[in-house]
N, C-alpha and C positions, 0 to 999 in steps of 0.2 A: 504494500500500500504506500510507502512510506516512497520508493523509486516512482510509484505510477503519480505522487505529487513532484517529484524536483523533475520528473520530465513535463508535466504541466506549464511549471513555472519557469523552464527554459524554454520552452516553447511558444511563453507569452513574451517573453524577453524580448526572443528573438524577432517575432513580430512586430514587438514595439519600437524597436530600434531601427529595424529596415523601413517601416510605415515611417519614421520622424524623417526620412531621406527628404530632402528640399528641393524639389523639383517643378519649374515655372510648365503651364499648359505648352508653349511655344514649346521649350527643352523636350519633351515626350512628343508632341505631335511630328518633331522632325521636319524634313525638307518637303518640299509636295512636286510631285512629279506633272510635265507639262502644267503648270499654273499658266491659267488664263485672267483676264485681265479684270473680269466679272464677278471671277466665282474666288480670288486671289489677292490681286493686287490692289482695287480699289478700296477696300476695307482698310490694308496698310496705308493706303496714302492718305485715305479719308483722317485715318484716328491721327496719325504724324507729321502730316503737312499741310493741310488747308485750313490753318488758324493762320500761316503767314503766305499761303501758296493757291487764294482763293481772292476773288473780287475785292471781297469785302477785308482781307487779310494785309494788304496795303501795296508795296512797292516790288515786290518780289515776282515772275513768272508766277502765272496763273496755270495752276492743275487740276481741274477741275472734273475736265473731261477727258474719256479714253484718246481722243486727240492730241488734247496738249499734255499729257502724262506720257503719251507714245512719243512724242515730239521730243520731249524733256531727256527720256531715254533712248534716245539715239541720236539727237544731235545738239542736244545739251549735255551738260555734266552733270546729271542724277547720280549715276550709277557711281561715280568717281566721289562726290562729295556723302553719301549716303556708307560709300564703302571705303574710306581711309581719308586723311587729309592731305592729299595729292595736289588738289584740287581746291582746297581753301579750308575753313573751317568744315568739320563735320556736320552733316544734316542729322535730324531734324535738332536745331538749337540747344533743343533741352536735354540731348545727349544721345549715344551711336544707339542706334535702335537693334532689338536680338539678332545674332547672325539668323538668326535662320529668317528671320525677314528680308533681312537684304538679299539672303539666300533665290527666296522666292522673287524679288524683283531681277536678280540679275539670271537666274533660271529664264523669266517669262524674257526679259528681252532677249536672252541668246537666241531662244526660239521664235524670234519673230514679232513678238510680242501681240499672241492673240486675244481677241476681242473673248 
């Protein structure tokens, strides 16, 4: 009786200690394979850029739309300023956004950068 408790309570241990493992949604969800620009990348650009990279956002290229977001990455510098400071200060201001975001946007433009 006495062994079928200390394997109980190793057994909670063990549980307890790999569940406290710190792990962001983005970290587990990984890379996404072909990302399109709909089901992918607007949502990143929505939450990270268009407080300063919309109409109303002020002085900065407008990305709004699949157009000027496709525009921005390929023949502007997105990709450079989002993914190292090559290219001037890092995007978005408030600091480097998870790899595996940037992952996703430099994924969709190698591919063409579909709609």
């Amino acid at each position: 009786m006495k062994t079928i408790r200390i394997i109980i309570v190793l057994m909670i241990a063990c549980f307890i200690a790999y569940s406290c493992e710190s792990s962001t949604y983005e970290e587990i969800a990984g890379d996404v394979a072909n990302p399109t620009y709909t089901s992918n990348v607007k949502s990143i650009i929505d939450n990270n850029c268009l407080s300063c990279h919309s109409a109303v956002g002020g002085e900065y290229p407008t990305m709004e739309t699949y157009v000027q977001v496709k525009d921005a990455a390929e023949n502007g510098n997105m990709i450079c300023r989002i993914d190292d400071q090559s290219c001037g200060t890092v995007m978005p201001q408030s600091g480097r956004m998870p790899q595996v975001k940037i992952n996703i946007i430099k994924e969709w433009e190698a591919n063409g950068c579909p709609n």
